[in-house]
C-alpha positions in Angstrom: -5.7 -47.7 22.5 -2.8 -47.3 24.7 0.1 -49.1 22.8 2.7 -49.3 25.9 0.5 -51.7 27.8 0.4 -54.3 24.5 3.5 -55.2 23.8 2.7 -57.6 21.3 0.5 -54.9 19.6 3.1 -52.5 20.0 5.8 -54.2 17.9 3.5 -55.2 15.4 2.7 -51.7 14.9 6.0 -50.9 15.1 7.3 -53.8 12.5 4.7 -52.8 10.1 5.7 -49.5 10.2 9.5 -50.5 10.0 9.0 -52.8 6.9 7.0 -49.9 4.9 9.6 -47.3 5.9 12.7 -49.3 4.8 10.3 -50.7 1.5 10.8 -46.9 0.8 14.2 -46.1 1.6 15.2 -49.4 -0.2 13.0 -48.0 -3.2 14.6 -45.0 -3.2 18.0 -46.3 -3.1 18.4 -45.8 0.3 20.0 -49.4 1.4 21.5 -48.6 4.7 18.5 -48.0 7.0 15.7 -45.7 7.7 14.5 -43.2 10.5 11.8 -44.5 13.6 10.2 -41.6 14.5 8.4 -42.7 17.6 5.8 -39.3 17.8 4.0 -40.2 14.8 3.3 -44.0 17.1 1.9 -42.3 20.4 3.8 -44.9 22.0 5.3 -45.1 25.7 7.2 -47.6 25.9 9.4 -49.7 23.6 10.3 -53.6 22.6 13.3 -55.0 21.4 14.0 -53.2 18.5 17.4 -55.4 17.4 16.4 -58.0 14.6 14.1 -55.1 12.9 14.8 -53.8 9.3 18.0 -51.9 9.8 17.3 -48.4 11.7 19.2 -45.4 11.3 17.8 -42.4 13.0 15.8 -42.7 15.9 13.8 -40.1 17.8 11.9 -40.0 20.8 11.0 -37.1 21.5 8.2 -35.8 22.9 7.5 -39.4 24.2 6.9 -40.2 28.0 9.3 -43.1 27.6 10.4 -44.5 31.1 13.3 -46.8 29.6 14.7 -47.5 26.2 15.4 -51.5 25.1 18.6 -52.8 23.4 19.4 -50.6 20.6 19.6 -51.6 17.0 23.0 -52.5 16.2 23.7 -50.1 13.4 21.8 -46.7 14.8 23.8 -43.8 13.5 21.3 -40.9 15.5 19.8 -40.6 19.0 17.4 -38.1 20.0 15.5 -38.5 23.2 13.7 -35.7 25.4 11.5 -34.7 27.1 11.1 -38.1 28.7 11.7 -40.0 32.5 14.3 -42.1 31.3 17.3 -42.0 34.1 19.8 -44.0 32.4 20.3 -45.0 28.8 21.3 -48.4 27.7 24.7 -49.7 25.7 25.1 -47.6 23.1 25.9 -48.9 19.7 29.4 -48.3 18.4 27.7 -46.8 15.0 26.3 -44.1 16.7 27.6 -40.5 15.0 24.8 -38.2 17.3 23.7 -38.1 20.8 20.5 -35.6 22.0 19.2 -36.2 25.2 18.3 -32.8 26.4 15.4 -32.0 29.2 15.6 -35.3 31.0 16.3 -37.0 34.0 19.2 -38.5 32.8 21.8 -39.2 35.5 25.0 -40.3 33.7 26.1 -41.5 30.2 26.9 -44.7 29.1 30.9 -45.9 29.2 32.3 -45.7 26.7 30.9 -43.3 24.2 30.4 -44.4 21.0 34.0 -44.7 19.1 32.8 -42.4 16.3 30.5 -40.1 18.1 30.5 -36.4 16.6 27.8 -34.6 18.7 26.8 -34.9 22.2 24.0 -32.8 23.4 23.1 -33.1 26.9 22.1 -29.8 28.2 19.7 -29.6 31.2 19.9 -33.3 32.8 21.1 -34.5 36.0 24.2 -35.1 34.8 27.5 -34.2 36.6 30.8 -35.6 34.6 31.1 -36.5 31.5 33.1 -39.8 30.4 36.2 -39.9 28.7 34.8 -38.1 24.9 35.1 -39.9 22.4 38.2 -38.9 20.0 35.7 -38.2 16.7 33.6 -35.9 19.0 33.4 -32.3 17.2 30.3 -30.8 18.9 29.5 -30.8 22.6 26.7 -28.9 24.7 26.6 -29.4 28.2 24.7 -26.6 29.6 22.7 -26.3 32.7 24.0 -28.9 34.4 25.8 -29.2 38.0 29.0 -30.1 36.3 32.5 -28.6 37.7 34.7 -30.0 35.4 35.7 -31.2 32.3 37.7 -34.3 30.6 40.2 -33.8 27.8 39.0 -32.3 24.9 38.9 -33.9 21.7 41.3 -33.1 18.9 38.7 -32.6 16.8 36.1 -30.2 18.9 34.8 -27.2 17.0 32.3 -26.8 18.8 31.7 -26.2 23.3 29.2 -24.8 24.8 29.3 -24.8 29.3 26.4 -22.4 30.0 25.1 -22.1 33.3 27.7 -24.8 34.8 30.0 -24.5 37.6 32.9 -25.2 35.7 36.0 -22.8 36.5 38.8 -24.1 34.5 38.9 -25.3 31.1 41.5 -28.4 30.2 43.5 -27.1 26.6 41.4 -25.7 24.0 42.1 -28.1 20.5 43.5 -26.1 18.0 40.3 -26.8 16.1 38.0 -25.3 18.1 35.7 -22.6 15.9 33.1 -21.6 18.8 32.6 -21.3 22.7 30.0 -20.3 25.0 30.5 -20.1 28.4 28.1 -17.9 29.8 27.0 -17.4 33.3 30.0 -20.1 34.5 32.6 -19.8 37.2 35.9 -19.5 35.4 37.7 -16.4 36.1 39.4 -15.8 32.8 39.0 -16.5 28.9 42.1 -19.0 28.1 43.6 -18.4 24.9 42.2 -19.1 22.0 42.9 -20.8 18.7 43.9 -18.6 15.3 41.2 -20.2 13.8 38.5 -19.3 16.1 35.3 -17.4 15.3 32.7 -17.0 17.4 33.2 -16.0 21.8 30.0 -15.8 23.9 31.1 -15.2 27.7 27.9 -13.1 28.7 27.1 -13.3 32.7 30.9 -13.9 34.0 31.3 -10.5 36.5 34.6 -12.4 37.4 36.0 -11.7 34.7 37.8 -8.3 33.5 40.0 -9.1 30.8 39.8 -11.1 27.2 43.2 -12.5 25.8 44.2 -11.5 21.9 41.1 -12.0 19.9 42.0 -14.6 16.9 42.3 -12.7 13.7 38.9 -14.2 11.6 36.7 -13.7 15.2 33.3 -12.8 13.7 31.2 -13.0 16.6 32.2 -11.4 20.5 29.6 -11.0 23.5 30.5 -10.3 26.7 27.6 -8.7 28.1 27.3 -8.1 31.6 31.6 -8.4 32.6 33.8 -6.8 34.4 36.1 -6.6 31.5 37.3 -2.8 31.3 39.2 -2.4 28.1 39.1 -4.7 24.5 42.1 -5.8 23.1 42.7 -5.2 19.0 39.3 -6.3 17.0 40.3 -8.2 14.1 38.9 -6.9 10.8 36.5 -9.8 10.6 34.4 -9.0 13.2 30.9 -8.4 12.0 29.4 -8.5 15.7 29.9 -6.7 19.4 27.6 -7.3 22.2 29.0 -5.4 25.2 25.7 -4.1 26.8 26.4 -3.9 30.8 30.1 -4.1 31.0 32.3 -1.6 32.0 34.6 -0.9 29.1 35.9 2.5 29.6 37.8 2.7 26.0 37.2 1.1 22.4 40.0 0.0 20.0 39.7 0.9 16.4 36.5 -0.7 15.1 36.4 -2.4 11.9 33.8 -0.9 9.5 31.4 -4.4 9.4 30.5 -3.3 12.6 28.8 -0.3 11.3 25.7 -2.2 9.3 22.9 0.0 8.8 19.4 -1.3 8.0 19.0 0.5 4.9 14.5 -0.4 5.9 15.3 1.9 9.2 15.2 5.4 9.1 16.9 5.3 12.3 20.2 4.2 11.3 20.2 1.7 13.8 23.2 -0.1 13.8 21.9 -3.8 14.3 25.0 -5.7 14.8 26.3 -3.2 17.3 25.0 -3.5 21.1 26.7 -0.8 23.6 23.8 1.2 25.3 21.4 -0.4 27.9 18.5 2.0 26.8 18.6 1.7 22.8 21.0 2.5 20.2 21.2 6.3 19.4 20.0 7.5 16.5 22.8 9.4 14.8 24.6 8.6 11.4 28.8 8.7 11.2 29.4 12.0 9.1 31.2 10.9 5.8 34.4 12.7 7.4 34.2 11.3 10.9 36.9 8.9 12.2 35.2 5.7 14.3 37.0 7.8 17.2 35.1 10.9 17.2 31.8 9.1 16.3 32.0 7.1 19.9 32.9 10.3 21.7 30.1 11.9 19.9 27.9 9.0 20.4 28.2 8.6 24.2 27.3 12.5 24.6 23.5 11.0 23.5 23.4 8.4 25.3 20.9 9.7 28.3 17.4 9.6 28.3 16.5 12.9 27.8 19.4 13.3 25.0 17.1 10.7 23.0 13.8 11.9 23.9 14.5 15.1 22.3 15.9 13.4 19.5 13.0 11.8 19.2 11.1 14.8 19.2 13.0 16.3 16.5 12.5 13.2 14.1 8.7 13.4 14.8 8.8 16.9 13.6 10.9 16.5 10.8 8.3 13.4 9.6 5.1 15.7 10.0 7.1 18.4 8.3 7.5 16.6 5.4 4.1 14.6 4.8 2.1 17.6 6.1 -1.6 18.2 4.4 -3.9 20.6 6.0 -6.7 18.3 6.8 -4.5 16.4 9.0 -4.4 19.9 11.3 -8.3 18.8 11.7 -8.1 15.1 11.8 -5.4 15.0 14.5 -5.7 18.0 16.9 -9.8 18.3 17.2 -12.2 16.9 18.6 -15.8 16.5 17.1 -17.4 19.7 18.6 -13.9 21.9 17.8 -14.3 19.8 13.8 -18.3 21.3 13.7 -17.1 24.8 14.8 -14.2 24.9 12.6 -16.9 24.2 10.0 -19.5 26.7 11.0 -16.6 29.0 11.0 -15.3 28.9 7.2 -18.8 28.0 5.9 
């Protein structure tokens, strides 16, 4: 039975299913509201949901929904996509999340919700963004054609512009914890906030410098820059992704960056990413400064350097789990096994 083309079906489906969802929040003490999961219906396409038991959390996703009705008054959560809807409808001033990634969605509704926190709305049609809302402390825009940006929030800790065409940033908020801003247009990292943690500027050949790095970063990757020199790393940094710049020089290292996988025989160190072929395999001597380990590092970084490398491990594993049968089991072949046979019989 196709629900969308019934409406009077549909929300009686849909009210039954309200009732014995909020019966259960109300049973478990749960008074404010409950969550409508729409893929659990196979529904496409919705009725007025306002004068329904109280609904929290609503999700839609997965659901070929053309349009959305009147939202309930006291939705907290939005979560829409994949879908055909174009434009959204009022939003309720309750809302706290918005997710409407991977759909057709043309603009956003004005104003945003007063106490909005996240806004996810990576991969639509969307260009600008409305005025954010001052509670907003999450926002992914990504892979949208969107040159610019309002205000920022006081309150933003998290921004992520990926794939945009933005190429200026308005004032970072002294809150801000992480950005991502790969593949954009802006030609320089602004500064960034003491308490920030976590950079991601990969695909930015524009740019060739960072500004001071915030003293608890944990997290930098600036793969594929023109950035040719690293200020001071902070102590705190546990991860460097660097692969296909063109840093000629390293500062001093901190010593988190040098986390070996004590399962690898390897040594490969996994949090640290230089080398577009693979990591070398060579350990820091107990007596080595982080500056002679790079210098002898980058003498192994050719192919052939960590062939034969390689080649020397291989050895040194038969070496030591040798057993004479394996002579016979790995280098002949059936008729050279019966005349070895024939031979010590």
């Amino acid at each position: 039975m196709d629900y969308g083309r019934d409406t009077e079906k549909l929300l009686s489906r849909i009210e039954q299913y309200c009732s014995e969802a909020y019966q259960q929040e109300r049973d478990a003490g749960h008074v404010k509201g409950f969550t409508l999961d729409l893929n659990t219906l196979e529904v496409d396409s919705l009725p007025d949901l306002r004068g329904l038991p109280p609904i929290k959390i609503l999700i839609c996703t997965n659901v070929p929904l053309k349009s959305l009705p009147p939202l309930p008054e006291m939705l907290e959560e939005l979560s829409i996509g994949p879908s055909e809807i174009t434009v959204l409808p009022e939003l309720p001033a309750t809302l706290r999340t918005l997710f409407v990634p991977n759909s057709p969605l043309v603009r956003l509704p004005t104003p945003l919700p007063p106490c909005l926190e996240l806004l996810y709305c990576s991969a639509t049609f969307i260009t600008s963004l409305p005025p954010l809302s001052p509670t907003l402390e999450r926002l992914y825009c990504g892979h949208i054609h969107m040159t610019h940006l309002p205000p920022l929030p006081p309150n933003l800790k998290e921004l992520s512009i990926d794939y945009t065409q933005i190429s200026n940033l308005p004032p970072l908020p002294s809150s801000l914890l992480f950005l991502s801003c790969k593949s954009t247009k802006l030609p320089a990292i602004p500064k960034l906030p003491d308490g920030f943690l976590r950079l991601e500027c990969d695909g930015n050949p524009q740019i060739k410098s960072l500004p001071r790095l915030p003293p608890l970063l944990n997290f930098l990757s600036c793969r594929n820059t023109n950035i040719t020199d690293l200020p001071p790393i902070p102590s705190t940094l546990k991860t460097l992704l660097c692969r296909d710049a063109k840093i000629r020089s390293f500062p001093d290292l901190p010593p988190a960056l040098f986390h070996r996988n004590p399962m690898d025989r390897l040594g490969i160190f996994s949090n640290l990413d230089f080398d577009r072929y693979c990591h070398p395999s060579l350990y820091q001597e107990d007596d080595e400064t982080l500056e002679d380990f790079f210098l002898r590092w980058s003498d192994w970084l050719s192919r052939d350097r960590v062939n034969f490398r390689t080649k020397l491990l291989a050895e040194d594993l038969i070496a030591t789990t040798w057993h004479p049968d394996r002579f016979e089991r790995w280098c002949l072949d059936e008729d050279e096994k019966r005349e070895n046979i024939a031979l010590f019989a």
